[in-house]
C-alpha positions as CSV (number, residue, x, y, z in Angstrom):
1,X,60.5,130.0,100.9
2,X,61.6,128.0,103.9
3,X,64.5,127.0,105.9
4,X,66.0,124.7,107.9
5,X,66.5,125.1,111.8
6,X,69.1,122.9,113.2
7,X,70.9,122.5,116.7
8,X,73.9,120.0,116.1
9,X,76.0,117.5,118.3
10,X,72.7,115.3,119.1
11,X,73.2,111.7,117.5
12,X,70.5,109.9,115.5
13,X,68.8,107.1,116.6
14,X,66.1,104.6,114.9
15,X,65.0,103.5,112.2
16,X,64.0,105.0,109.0
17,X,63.0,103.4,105.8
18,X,64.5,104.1,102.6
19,X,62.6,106.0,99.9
20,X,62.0,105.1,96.5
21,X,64.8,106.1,93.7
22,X,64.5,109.8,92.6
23,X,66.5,108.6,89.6
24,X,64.4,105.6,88.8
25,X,60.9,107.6,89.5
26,X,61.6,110.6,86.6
27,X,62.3,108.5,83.5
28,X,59.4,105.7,84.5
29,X,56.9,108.7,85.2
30,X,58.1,110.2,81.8
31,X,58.2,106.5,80.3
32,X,54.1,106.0,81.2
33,X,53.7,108.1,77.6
34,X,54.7,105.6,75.6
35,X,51.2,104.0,75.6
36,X,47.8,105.1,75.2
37,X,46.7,102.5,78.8
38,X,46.9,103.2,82.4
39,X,50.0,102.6,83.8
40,X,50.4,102.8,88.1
41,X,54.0,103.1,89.8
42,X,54.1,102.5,93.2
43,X,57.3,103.5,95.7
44,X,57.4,107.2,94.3
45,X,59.0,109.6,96.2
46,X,57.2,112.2,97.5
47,X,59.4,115.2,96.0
48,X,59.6,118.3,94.2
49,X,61.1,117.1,90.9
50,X,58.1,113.7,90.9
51,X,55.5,116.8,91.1
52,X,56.7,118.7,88.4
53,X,57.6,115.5,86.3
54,X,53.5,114.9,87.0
55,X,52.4,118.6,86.2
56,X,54.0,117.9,82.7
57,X,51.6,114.9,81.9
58,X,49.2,117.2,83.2
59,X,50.1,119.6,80.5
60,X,50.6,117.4,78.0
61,X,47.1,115.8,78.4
62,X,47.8,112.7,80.6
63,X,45.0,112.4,83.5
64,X,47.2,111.8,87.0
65,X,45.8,110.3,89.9
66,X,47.6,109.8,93.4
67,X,46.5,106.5,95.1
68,X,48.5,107.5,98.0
69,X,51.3,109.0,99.5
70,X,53.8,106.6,97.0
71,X,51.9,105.4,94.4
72,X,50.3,107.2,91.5
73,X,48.1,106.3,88.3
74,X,49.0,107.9,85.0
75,X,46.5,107.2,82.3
76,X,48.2,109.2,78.9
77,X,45.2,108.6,76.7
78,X,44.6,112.0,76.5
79,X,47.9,112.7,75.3
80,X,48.3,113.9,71.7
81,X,51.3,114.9,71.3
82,X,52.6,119.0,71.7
83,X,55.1,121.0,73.7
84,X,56.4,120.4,77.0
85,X,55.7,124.0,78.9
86,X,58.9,126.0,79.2
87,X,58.0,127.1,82.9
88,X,57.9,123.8,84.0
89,X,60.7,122.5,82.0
90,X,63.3,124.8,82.9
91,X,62.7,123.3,87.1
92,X,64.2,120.3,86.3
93,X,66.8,118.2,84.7
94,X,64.4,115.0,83.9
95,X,62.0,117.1,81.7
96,X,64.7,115.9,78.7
97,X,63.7,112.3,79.3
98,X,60.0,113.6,77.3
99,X,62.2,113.6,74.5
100,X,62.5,110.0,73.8
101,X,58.8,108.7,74.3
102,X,57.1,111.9,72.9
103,X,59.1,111.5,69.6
104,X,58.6,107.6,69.5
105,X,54.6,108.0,69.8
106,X,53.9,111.2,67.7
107,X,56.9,111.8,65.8
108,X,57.5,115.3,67.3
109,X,58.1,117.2,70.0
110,X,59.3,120.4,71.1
111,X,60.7,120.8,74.4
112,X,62.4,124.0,75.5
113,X,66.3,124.0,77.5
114,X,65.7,121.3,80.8
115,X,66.7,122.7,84.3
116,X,68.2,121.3,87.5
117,X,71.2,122.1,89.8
118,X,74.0,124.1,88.9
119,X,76.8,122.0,89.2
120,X,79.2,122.9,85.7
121,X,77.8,122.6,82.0
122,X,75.8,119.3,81.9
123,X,75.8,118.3,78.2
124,X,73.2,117.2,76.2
125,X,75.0,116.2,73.0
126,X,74.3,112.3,73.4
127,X,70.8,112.8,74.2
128,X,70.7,114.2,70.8
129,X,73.3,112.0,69.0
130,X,71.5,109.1,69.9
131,X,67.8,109.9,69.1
132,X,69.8,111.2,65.2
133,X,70.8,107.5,65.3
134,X,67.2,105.9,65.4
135,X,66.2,108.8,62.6
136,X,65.4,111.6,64.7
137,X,65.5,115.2,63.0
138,X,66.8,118.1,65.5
139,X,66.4,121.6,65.1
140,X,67.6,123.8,67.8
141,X,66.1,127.6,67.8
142,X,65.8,128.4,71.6
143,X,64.4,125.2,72.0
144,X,65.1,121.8,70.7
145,X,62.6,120.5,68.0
146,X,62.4,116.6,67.0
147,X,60.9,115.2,64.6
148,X,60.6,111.8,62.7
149,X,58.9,109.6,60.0
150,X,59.5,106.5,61.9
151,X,61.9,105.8,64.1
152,X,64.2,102.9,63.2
153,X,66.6,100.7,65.3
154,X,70.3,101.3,64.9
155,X,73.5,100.1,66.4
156,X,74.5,103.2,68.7
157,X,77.8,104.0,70.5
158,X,77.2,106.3,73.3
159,X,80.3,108.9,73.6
160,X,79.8,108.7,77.3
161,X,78.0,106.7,79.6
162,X,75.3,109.3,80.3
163,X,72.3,107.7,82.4
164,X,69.9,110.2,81.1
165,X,71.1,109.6,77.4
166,X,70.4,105.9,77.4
167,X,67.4,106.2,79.5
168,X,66.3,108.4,75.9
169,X,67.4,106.0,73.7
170,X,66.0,103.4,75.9
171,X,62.4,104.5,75.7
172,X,63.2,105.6,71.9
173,X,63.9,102.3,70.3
174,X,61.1,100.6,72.4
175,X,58.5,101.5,69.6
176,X,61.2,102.1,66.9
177,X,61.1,99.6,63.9
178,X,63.3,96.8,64.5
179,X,66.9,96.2,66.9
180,X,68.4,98.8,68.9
181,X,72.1,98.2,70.0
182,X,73.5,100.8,72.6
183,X,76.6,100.5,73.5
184,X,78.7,102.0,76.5
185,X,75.0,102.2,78.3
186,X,74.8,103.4,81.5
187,X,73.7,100.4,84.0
188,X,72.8,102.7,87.0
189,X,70.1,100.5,89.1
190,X,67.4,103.8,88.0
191,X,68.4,102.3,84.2
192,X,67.8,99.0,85.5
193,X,64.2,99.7,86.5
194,X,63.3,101.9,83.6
195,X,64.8,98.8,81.6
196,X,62.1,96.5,84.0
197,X,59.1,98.9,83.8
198,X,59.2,99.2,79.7
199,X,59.3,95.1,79.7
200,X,56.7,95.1,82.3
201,X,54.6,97.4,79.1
202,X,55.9,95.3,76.4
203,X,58.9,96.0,75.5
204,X,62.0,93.6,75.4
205,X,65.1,95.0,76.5
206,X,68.4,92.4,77.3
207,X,71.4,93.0,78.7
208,X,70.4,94.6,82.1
209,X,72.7,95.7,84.3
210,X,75.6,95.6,81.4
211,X,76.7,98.4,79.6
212,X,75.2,96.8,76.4
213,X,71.6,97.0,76.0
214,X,69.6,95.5,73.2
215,X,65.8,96.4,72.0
216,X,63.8,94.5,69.9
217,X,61.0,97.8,69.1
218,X,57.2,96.8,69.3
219,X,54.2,98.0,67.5
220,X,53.2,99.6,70.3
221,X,53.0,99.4,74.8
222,X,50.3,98.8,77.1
223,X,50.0,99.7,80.6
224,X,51.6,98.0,83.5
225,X,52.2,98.3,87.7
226,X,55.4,99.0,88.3
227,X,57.3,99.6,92.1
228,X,60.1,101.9,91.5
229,X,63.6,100.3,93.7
230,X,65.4,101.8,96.9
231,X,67.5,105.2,96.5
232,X,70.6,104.5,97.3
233,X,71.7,108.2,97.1
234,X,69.4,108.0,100.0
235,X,70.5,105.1,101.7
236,X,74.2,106.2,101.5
237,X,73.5,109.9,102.7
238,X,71.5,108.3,106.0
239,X,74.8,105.9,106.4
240,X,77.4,108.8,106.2
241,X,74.2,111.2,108.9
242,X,74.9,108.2,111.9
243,X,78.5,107.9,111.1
244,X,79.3,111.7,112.3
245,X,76.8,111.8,114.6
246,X,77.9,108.8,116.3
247,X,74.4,107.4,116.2
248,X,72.9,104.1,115.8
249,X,70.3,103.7,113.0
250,X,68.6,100.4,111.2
251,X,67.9,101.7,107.1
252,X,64.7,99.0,106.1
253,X,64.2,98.7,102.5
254,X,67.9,98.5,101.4
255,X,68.7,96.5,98.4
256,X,72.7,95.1,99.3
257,X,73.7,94.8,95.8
258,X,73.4,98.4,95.0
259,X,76.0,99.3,98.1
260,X,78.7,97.5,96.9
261,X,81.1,100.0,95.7
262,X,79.3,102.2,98.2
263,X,80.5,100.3,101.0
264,X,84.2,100.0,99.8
265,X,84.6,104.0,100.1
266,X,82.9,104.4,103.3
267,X,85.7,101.2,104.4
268,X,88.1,103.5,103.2
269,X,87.5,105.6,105.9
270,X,86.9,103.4,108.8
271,X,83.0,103.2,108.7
272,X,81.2,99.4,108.6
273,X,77.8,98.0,109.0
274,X,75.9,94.5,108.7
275,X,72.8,93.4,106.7
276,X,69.9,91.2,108.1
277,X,67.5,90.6,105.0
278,X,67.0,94.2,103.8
279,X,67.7,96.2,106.6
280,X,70.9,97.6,106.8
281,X,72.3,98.2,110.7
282,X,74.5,101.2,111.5
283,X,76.3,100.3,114.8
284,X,77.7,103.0,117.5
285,X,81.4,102.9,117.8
286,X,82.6,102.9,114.2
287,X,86.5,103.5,113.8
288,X,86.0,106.8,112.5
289,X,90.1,106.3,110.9
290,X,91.6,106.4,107.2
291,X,93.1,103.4,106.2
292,X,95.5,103.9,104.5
293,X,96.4,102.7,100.8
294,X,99.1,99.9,100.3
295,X,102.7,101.9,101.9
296,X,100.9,104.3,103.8
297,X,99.7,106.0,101.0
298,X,96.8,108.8,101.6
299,X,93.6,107.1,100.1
300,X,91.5,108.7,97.2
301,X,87.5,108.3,97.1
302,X,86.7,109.1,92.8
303,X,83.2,108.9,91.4
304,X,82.9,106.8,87.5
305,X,80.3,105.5,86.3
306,X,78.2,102.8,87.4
307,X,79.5,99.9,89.1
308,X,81.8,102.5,90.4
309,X,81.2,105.4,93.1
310,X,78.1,107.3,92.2
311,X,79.4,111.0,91.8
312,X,76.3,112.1,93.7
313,X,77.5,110.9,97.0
314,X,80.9,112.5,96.8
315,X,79.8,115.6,98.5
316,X,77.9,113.8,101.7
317,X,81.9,111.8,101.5
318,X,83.5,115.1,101.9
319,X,81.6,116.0,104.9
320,X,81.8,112.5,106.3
321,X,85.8,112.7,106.2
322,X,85.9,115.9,107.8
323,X,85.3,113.8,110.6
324,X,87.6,110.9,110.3
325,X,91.2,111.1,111.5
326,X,93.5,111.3,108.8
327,X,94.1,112.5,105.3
328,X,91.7,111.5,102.1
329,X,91.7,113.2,98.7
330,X,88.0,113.1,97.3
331,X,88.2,113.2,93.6
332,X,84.8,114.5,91.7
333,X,85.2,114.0,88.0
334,X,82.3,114.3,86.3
335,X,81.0,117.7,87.5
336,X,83.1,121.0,87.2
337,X,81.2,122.9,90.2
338,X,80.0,120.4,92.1
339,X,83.0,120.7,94.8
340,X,82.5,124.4,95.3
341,X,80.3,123.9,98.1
342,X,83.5,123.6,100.2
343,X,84.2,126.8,101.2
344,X,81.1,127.1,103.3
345,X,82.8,123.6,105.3
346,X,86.0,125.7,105.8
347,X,83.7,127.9,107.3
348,X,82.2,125.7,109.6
349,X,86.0,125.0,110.4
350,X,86.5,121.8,108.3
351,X,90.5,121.5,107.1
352,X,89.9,121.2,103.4
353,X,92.5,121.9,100.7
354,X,90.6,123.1,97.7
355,X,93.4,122.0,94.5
356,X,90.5,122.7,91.4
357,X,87.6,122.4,90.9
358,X,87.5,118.6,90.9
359,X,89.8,117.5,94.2
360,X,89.8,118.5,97.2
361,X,91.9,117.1,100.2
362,X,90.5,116.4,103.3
363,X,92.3,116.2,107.1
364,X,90.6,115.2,110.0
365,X,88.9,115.2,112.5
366,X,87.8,118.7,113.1
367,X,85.3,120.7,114.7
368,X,82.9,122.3,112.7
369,X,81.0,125.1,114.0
370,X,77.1,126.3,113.6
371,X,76.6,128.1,110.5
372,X,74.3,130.7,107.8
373,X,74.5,128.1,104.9
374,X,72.6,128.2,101.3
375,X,71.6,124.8,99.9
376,X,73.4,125.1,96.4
377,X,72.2,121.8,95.0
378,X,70.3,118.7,96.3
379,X,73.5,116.6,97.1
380,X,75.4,120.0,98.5
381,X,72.4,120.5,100.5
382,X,72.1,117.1,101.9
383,X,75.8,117.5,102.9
384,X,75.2,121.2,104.4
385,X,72.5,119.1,106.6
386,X,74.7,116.7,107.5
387,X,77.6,118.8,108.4
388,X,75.0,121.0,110.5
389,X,74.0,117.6,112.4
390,X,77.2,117.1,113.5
391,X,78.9,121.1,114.2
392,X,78.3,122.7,117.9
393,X,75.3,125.1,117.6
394,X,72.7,126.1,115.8
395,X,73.1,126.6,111.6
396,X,70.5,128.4,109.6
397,X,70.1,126.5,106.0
398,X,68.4,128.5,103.2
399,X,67.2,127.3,99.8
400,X,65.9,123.8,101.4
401,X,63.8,123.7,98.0
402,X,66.8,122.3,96.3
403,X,67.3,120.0,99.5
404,X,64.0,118.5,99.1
405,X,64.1,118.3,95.8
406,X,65.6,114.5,95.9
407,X,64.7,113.9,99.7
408,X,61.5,113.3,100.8
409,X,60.0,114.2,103.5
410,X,63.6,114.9,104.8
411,X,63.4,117.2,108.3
412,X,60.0,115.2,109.2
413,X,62.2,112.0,109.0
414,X,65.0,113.2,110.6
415,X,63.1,114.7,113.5
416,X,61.7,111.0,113.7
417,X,65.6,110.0,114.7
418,X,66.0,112.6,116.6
419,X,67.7,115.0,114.9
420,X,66.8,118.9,116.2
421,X,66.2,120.0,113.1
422,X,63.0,122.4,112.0
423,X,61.8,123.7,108.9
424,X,60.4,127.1,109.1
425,X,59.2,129.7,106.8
426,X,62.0,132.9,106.3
């Protein structure tokens, strides 16, 4: 197991280059098993939950080949169908997206309860009321068994927008017979390039972006090259790092679109920055003040679904405004734990009002103080990091395996921009 070292009060400085999309690299690595050809993704970040997303094509059959640091070559014609391994399923959340394209291809698969962070009950009830839609018969005994005759197209309502549950359905009704309406889709940007990479194999998918999605099925894919887009989880993490650090950093690789809501909340809160072509410019000397809504009211920063705040950045905003002057409620809807983290803040010193386990209000500036911190999750952790960054001292941070689970390379990269931070072995 390792840990993190890290000395705070030193700001970053440089330039960094934003990894691919964690979210984007699962369901096209699980999507490559929809044909029997070669199919090479490029812009793969190199994280825990990509590797054991690979060592389940491995199991499966598929032979996996890494070109390089980013890009690997998944060739599935050695795949015949089976069970994904429980040991590796139960390590991450994605292993759920094998669901879709196994059943599609063989007409069966079993795949045992998926993992991931522990962040309040995660449901899986559209993943499974969509694949019963297409024809998909479910049996649930410890693990959850589907099986089909032949998949056939459908007009499906989604009851929620669940990224995960479209990107099923998505891969699904690429090989099912005939259209496939889903409606209420998610329209993450990860959707959008799973959405890219099946028509890249054949498919024909409309509607990207919108929260209506429409699949004419084919007889079957081929392979494709495919370069998964920027993380913006990434991207907005690195922006809210230089703002409490009072550093100066140049993100490359940025995609503007994707930071549009992104950049309203951080507004909110008196942080800026500019654009030349795709490099996104953090300058020193942000305002570091609330504003405040229309009549002086205090401000609120909620996660929703996508085009709105993505609820995986609302723990790196809690941090961030423990550093701004004045007051901001941070609103976390979608996840009943996720906001727990908190009382290791207070413990840094942070002036955070706890009201349930989805709001919490936030007064600032304050001082936070070096502390012994356990990464709960991958966004918690990232926020633990950042807080540490900024607090007078040293902090110890345990459990980085969660951490790096959805950042790449992360304490290499931040040493790069100076950052005292070390990873050790304890």
């Amino acid at each position: 197991m390792y840990q993190y070292l890290i000395d705070g009060g030193h700001p970053v400085k440089g330039t960094i280059r934003a990894s691919g999309n964690k979210n984007a690299a699962l369901p096209c690595i699980a999507a490559t098993l929809l044909t029997d050809q070669p199919v090479t993704l490029r812009n793969i970040p190199e994280i825990e939950d990509v590797l054991v997303m690979l060592d389940i094509c491995r199991a499966l059959g598929a032979s996996v080949e890494r070109l390089d640091r980013n890009s690997w070559r998944i060739d599935p014609k050695g795949v015949a169908g089976g069970d994904v391994p429980a040991a590796l399923s139960g390590k991450v959340r994605a292993s759920i997206l094998f669901a879709g394209p196994l059943l599609a291809r063989f007409g069966k698969v079993t795949l045992p309860p998926p993992g991931g962070d522990v962040i309040g009950r995660r449901r899986l009830d559209t993943h499974l009321l969509a694949l019963e839609e297409l024809g998909a018969r479910i049996e649930i005994n410890g693990a959850f068994q589907f099986s089909a005759n032949k998949l056939k197209g459908a007009d499906i309502f989604l009851d929620e927008a669940s990224v995960t549950a479209t990107e099923n359905a998505l891969m699904a009704a690429s090989l099912a017979e005939g259209v496939t309406i889903i409606r209420n889709a998610a329209s993450e940007p990860h959707v959008q390039d799973l959405c890219r990479l099946l028509n890249a194999m054949g498919a024909s998918i409309g509607g990207i972006g919108s929260n209506i999605l429409t699949i004419q099925g084919a007889r079957s894919l081929h392979g494709a090259e495919f370069s998964i887009g920027p993380d913006f989880m990434e991207i907005g993490s690195f922006i809210g790092l230089a703002a409490v650090t009072r550093g100066e950093l140049a993100i490359e690789g940025v995609v503007p679109e994707d930071l549009r809501m992104i950049r309203l909340a951080f507004a909110k809160l008196g942080i800026t920055w500019s654009v030349e072509g795709g490099t996104l410019l953090m300058h020193p000397g942000q305002a570091m003040r609330v504003v405040p809504d229309l009549g002086g009211q205090i401000p609120k920063i909620d996660d929703a679904p996508w085009p709105g705040f993505p609820p995986d950045l609302t723990s790196i905003m809690t941090v961030v405004a423990t550093q701004i002057e004045g007051t901001v409620l941070v609103h976390e809807k979608m996840f009943e734990s996720r906001m727990f983290f908190v009382d290791k803040l207070i413990g840094m010193g942070a002036r955070i009002v706890l009201c349930d386990p989805h709001r919490a209000v936030v007064s600032g500036p304050a001082r936070l103080r070096g502390s012994d911190l356990v990464s709960p999750d991958v966004r918690a952790g990232m926020a633990m990091v950042i807080a540490a960054l900024c607090a007078e001292g040293r902090s110890v941070i345990k459990n980085v395996y969660q951490i790096e689970r959805g950042y790449e390379r992360i304490s290499e990269r931040l040493q790069g921009l100076g950052a005292r931070i070390e990873r050790i072995e304890g």
